[in-house]
Structures are given as C-alpha cells and as structure tokens.
N, C-alpha and C positions, 0 to 999 in steps of 0.2 A: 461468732465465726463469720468471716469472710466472704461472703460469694459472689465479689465483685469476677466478671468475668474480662478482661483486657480485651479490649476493643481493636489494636494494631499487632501489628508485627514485624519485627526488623530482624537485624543480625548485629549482636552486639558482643563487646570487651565487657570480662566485668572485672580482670587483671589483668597486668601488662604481659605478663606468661601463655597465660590462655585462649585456645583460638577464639576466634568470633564464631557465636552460635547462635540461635533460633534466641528471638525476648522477644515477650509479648508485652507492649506498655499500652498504652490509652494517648493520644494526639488530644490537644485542645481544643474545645468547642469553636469556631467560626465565630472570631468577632464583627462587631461592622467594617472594617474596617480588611477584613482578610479572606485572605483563597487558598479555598482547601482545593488541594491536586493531586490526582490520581498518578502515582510515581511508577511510569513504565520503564526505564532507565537510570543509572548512575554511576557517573564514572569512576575508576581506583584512583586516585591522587597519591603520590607520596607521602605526600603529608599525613594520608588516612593512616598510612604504615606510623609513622613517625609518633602519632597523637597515641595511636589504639596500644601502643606499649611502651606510651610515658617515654619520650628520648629527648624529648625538649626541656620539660621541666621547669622550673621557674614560672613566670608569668602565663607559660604552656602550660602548667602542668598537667596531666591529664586527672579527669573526672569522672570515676565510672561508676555504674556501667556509664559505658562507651560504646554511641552508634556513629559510627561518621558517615561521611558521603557531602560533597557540595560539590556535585557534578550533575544535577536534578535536571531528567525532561521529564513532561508526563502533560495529563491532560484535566483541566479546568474541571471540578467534580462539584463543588458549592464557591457561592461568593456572597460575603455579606450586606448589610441594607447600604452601606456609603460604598460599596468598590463601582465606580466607574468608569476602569479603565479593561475589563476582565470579565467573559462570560463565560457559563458552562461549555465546555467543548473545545475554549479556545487548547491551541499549542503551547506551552509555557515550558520556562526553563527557572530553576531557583540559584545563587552561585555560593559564596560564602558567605554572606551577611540576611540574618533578619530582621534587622532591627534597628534603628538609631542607638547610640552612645549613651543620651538621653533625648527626653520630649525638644528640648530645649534647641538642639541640633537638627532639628528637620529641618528640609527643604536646603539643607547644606550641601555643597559638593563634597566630593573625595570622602564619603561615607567612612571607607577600609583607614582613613586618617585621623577622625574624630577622636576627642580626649573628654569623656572616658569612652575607649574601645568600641565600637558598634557590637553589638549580640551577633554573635556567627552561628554559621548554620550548626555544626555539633561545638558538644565541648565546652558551652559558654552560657552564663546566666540567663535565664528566659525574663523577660521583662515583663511576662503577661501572667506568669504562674510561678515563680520564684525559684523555678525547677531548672536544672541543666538540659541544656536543649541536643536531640535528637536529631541525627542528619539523616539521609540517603538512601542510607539501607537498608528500607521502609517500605512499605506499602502505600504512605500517604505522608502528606505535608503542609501545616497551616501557618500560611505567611503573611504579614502585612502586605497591601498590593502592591507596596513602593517598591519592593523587593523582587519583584515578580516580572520575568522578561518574557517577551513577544519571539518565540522561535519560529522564525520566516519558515513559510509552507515547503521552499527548495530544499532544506535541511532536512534528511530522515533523522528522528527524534535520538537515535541511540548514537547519532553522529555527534550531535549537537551538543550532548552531554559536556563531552571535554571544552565545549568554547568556552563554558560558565565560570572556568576557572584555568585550566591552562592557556586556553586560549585569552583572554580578559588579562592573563598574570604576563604573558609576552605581549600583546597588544601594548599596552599603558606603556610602558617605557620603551617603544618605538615611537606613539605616537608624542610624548612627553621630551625625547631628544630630537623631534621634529626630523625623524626618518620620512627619504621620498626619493626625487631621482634625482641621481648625482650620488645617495649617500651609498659609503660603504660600509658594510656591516658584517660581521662575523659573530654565530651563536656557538656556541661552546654547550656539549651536551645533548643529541640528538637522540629521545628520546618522548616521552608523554609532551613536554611542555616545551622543545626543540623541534622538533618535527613542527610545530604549528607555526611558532618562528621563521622559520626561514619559510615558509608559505606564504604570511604575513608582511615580512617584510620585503619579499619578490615582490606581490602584487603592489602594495609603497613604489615600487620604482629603483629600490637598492640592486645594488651589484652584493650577493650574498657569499659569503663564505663557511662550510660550514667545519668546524673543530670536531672531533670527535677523537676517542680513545680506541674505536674498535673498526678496524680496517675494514672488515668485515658487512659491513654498514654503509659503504662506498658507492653501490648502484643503488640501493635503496633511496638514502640521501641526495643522489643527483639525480632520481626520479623523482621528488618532492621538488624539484626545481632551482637547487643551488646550484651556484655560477663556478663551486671549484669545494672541493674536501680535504682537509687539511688533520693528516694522520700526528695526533701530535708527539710519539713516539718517533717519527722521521724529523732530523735536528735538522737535517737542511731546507728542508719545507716550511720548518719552523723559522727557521730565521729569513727566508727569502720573504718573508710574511713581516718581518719586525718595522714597525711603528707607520704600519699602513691603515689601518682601521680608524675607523670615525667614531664605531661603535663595536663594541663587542658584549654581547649581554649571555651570561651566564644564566645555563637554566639544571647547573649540577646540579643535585639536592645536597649532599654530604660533604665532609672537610674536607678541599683540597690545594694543592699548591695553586696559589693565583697568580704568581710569579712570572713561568712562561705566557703566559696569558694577557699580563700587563704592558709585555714586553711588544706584543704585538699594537698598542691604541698609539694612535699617531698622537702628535701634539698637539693639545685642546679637546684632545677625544676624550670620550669617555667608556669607565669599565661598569657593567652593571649588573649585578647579579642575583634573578627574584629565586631562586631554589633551595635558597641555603637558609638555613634557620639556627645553625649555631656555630660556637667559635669556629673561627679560621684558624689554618695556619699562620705563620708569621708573614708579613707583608711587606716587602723590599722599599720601601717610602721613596728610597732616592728615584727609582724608576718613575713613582707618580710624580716626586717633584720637579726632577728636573724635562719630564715632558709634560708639564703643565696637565697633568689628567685627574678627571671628575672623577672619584673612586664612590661609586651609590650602589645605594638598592632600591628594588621597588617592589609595595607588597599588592599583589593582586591588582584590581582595579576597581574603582567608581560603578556604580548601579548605569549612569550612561554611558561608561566605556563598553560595559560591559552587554548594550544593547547597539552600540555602535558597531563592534567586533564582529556581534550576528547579522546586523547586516550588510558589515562588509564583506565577509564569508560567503553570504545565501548574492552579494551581488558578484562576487568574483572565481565563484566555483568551489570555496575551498572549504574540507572540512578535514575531520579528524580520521585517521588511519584507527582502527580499531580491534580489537579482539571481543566477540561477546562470551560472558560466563554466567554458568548458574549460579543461585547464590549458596549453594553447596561447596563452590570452587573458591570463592573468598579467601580465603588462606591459602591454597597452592595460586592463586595470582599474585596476593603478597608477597610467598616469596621468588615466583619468578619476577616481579620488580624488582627486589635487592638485589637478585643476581644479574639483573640487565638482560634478561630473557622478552621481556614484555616488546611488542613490536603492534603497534607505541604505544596504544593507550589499552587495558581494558576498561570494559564495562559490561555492569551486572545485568542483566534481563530480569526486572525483576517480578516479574511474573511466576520465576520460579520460586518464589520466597514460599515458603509454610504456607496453607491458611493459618489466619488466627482463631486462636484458640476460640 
C-alpha cells in the first residue's frame, strides 16, 4: 500500500471536458542549480483555455492531467548551492519556459526559438524527471534560475503576473519591428494581451491606434492611452484607415478574417499576429503582394525581453488592468474569456487554493 502523502497542490485538467479541480502532485526537489517559489499569483492566459481542453492538437497536443499557468509572481522560498543570482525573499516572476531545448543550447538567445523546443512551463517534457511539467495553478514552483525574472519592487506582484507572458508576447514584436517615435502602429484585439500593447507601444513613442470588435470598449481603450479607436464594423472608418500602418500586430486568439486588417498596413509594413495558434482563414496574398507587406508571427519572448518588458513597465508606470479570482472561480473565468467578458486580464490569488493534502 501506498502512503505516499503529495506534498503540492494545484488545479488541474485531467480531460479536455472536465472542469479544473483540486490535484495534489509532489514539485521536484531544488537542484543546484534552481529556485523554489512560493507562487502568490497567476495569471489566465488564453492559451491556458486553449491547452487545458486540447484545441490545438498536433505538436500541442495536450497532456493530462493538465495544470497550466505561465503567468507566475511569487516569492523566493529556497535556492540551490550554484544560484547566484536569487535569494530567499527576493520578488520573482516565472513566464512560459523552464528549461533549454537541450544542455547544448544554453546561454543562447531567443530561448521560445530553440530546436528542439525549450521545456515550457505546463504541458511539456520535464528535463530533470521525465514527467510532464506543471504550471501556475500551484502553490509552488522549481525552476532553473536562468528562467527566473527580477519583478521591480514598483510592480504590485498580482499586476506583474500578466507582463510574463502577455506583456513579453506584445513586447518582442514591437521591439523586433523597431517600433519608437514616428512609428504608427495599430493592435487589433483589445483585450489580456491588447490592452498591454497599446500601453507598450505609447510609452515607444508610437502614434497608437487601437482595432477592436466591441464599441463598447471605446472609453476604456482611450483611457489605456490610444491615439484613436477604430470600430471595425464601421466600413468608413475602416477604409479611411487603409494602408496607413507601419505596424499592425494582432493579439486575436481564434480564426479570423485577416483580410480587413491587411488592408489597413501601408507599404513595407508589416502584419503581425502572436495570438493565434491555429489555422486561418483564407488570406488575400494580392493585398500582401502588391503592398510589399511582411505577413509574421511572433511566439512570446526571450528570457531578456522578457526582463526588459518589466522594467520597462516598473520605469514608465505601466502595468496590467486586472481582475483577482479565487481558484474556486477558474472555470467561470475561462468562460467569461471565451465570451469576451474578461476586462483584461484575470488572475488567480492563489492563496486560495486547497491546503494540500
């Protein structure tokens, strides 16, 4: 008989049907080399939705159970005999990666770009136990320290949550199309990972424009500091807009027409879209070709973008609009994300998790 007693506690998938409930697992010993942190926040990601009932598939596919979360703040709880850069107490934040691709790939940049794939936070082969790794929705979390960011003291920690990965996933391809002043930029999508966008790239120096589907979202949007809001259901606002953009970065999650959207990147510009993770609709090519347009994506960001982002953030005021929830509420926040309810990002408290067992 058994009488192992599990050590952690999260809220996990153990099918793509079934809500997320109380699991009790066991976290990995502290190697030399990593930091174990006491996880007081985490933010929802779409993607958590996306992963936790299998909708990607393929090279996604989901592996359960399923804990996601890689929106990690929390606080420094042990560090092993080599972490040098990390003590007890410190502020820290985790994002989506823990791990290198392989040993072979350290000290590389663009970690989120390594072949083979870096270890992400849930969802993905553990390098140190052979086991599918556990994100967020946790009480605790042991990461190598390369992984491990510095959350500036101006940052209250349940703010902070979203920079690790919404914020890091619209960062990277502002600072990557060398947005700053002078450029024009339109985010498409005002929500978790839009809302931080046009933040972002206001404080750059752009003249911002922000796309949205839901009128409704109008004073909100030009209180986050866009330069103008652009209902794309209005065709004349829509076209008064056409092929004026330098930049237009897409932060939909789900399939949709890119079409109108294309229509607006000036020539040379570029269309960029980190939200989307699976097929498109059909795509008008003559519109990219014949205005010369970059048509990319970009997946999250770099371990130092991704410390750049925070403190660009803690230097220029800006953080994440929030909603806190218990982690009882997990599932009624998932589906007020689907339904576009979310105002913009939540995040779990997660203090209120279970004890463990």
């Amino acid at each position: 008989m058994d009488d192992h007693v599990p050590k952690n506690i999260g809220y996990a998938a153990t099918d793509a049907k079934t809500p997320l409930a109380p699991f009790p697992f066991d976290r990995r010993e502290v190697g030399a080399e990593d930091v174990r942190i006491d996880i007081k926040f985490c933010g929802i990601c779409h993607s958590d939705i996306h992963q936790a009932r299998d909708e990607w598939g393929n090279a996604l596919a989901t592996n359960y159970p399923c804990m996601p979360g890689h929106e990690i703040a929390g606080i420094v709880a042990d560090v092993g005999d080599k972490v040098t850069t990390f003590a007890v107490g410190d502020r820290v934040g985790v994002g989506c990666m823990i791990y290198w691709g392989s040993d072979d790939q350290r000290g590389g940049t663009d970690e989120q770009y390594q072949n083979p794939p870096a270890v992400f936070t849930y969802n993905s082969p553990d390098a140190e136990t052979g086991e599918v790794t556990f994100g967020g929705y946790s009480d605790e979390i042991v990461v190598n320290q390369h992984f491990v960011l510095n959350i500036p003291d101006s940052i209250p920690l349940e703010k902070a949550a979203p920079l690790l990965c919404a914020g890091v996933t619209t960062w990277s391809p502002l600072k990557h199309w060398n947005i700053g002043p002078g450029s024009v930029v339109a985010v498409a999508g005002i929500g978790g990972l839009g809302h931080l966008a046009v933040q972002l790239a206001k404080a750059l120096g752009a003249t911002v424009t922000a796309l949205t589907t839901t009128e409704e979202k109008t004073d909100e949007i030009l209180a986050l500091g866009a330069d103008e809001v652009v209902v794309m259901s209005n065709e004349d606002a829509v076209k008064a807009h056409a092929a004026t953009f330098d930049l237009v970065l897409s932060t939909i999650p789900t399939a949709f027409d890119m079409n109108p959207y294309l229509a607006l990147v000036k020539h040379d510009g570029a269309f960029v879209t980190v939200g989307m993770l699976e097929p498109s609709e059909p795509i008008d090519f003559a519109l990219v070709t014949l205005m010369r347009i970059t048509l990319a994506g970009s997946a999250i960001g770099s371990i130092a973008e991704t410390q750049e982002v925070l403190d660009f953030c803690a230097a220029n005021g800006i953080a994440s609009d929030i909603e806190l929830v218990a982690a009882d509420q997990i599932n009624a926040a998932f589906e007020k994300v689907i339904a576009n309810d979310a105002r913009f990002r939540y995040v779990i408290d997660n203090s209120t998790l279970p004890a463990a067992v």
